[in-house]
C-alpha positions, 0 to 999 in steps of 0.5 A: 793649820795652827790656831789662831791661838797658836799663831798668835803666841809664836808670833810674840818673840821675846824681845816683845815679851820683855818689851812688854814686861819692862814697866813692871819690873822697874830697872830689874832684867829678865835673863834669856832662859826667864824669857823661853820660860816665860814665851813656853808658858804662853804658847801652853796657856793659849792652847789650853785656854779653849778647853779649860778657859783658864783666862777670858783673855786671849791677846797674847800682849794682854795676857803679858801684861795683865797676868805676867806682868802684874806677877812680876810686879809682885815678884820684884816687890816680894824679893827685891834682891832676886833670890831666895831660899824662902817657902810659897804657897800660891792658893788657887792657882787657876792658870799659875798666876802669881805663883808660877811668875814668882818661881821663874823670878827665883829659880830656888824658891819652893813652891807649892800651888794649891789647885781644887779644880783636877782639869787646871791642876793637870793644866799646872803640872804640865806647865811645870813639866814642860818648863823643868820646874823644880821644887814644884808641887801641885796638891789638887785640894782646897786650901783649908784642908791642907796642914803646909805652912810656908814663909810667904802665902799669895792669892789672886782674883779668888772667889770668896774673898772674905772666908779665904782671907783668914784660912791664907793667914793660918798657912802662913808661917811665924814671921812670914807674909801674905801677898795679895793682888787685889782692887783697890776697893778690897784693901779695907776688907783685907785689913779689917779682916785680918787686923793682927797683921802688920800691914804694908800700905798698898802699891798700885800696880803700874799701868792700873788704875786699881789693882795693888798688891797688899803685903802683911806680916805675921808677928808671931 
């Protein structure tokens, strides 16, 4: 017998998933193999989370809109045309989130996902094989040991905001950016914080009432 888990995720069809989706990404579309990419993803993070409690979540629906969508919210943001030859790195990545949202929005973007912990590192690496991925990279290292730089940087609900903050900003490159999804409440943080990027005022992430997604650019 399936888990409850298992169930759950075969039984959200995609026309759901895009249903689900569609406050988020405005008057764009996803394609159908967008779609499969997004539903595999699903029913992976749903069998995975009962060892590796990747998110205290487990509706599926809640799962699309509190992680997907917020994702794709950022995705249509970042690159509005729908396509890219731009370098990303994702810091801890945990469960792929944004990261790997962004890499199914624009299937030419190179992505690298920075994942300290091995067992969720395994847990990337599995979606990424599963999915067919390309130009993917998981590195099993903390963010201030490694010597990438890329066009655009993100993180997402990390442990010790503050101290990541500038560490994010040194990775990216000249005239790229940083992409944070954060509360509200840390918008002043991140900018006094980093006070040498071009900031972007914040966009409320829809169907919230605090996160945003914060963008600065490097000027140099």
């Amino acid at each position: 017998m399936k888990r409850h888990s298992e169930t759950a995720s075969t039984k959200l069809e995609k026309a759901r998933i895009a249903e689900l989706l569609a406050p988020f990404i405005g008057s764009a579309s996803l394609s159908d193999s967008q779609l499969d990419a997004i539903h595999g993803y699903i029913d992976l993070l749903l069998r995975w989370n009962s060892k590796l409690n990747l998110t205290a979540i487990s509706d599926p629906e809640e799962v699309v809109t509190r992680h997907f969508g917020e994702s794709f919210f950022a995705a249509t943001q970042l690159f509005p045309a729908g396509d890219s030859c731009e370098s990303a790195i994702d810091i801890g990545s945990g469960a792929g989130f944004p990261g790997l949202p962004l890499r199914i929005w624009i299937a030419s973007l190179q992505l690298t996902l920075i994942e300290s912990n091995h067992r969720k590192a395994t847990f990337l690496r599995e979606v990424v094989r599963s999915l067919n991925l390309g130009s993917v990279s998981v590195l099993t290292e903390r963010a201030e040991s490694i010597s990438l730089s890329a066009d655009l940087v993100t993180f997402r609900a990390v442990e010790r905001f503050e101290r990541i903050l500038p560490i994010a900003f040194s990775l990216v490159k000249p005239q790229g950016r940083i992409a944070i999804l954060v509360g509200r409440e840390q918008v002043a943080t991140a900018v006094s914080t980093l006070s040498s990027a071009d900031w972007k005022a914040p966009i409320l992430v829809p169907l919230s009432r605090s996160r945003t997604l914060l963008v600065g650019s490097r000027p140099d």
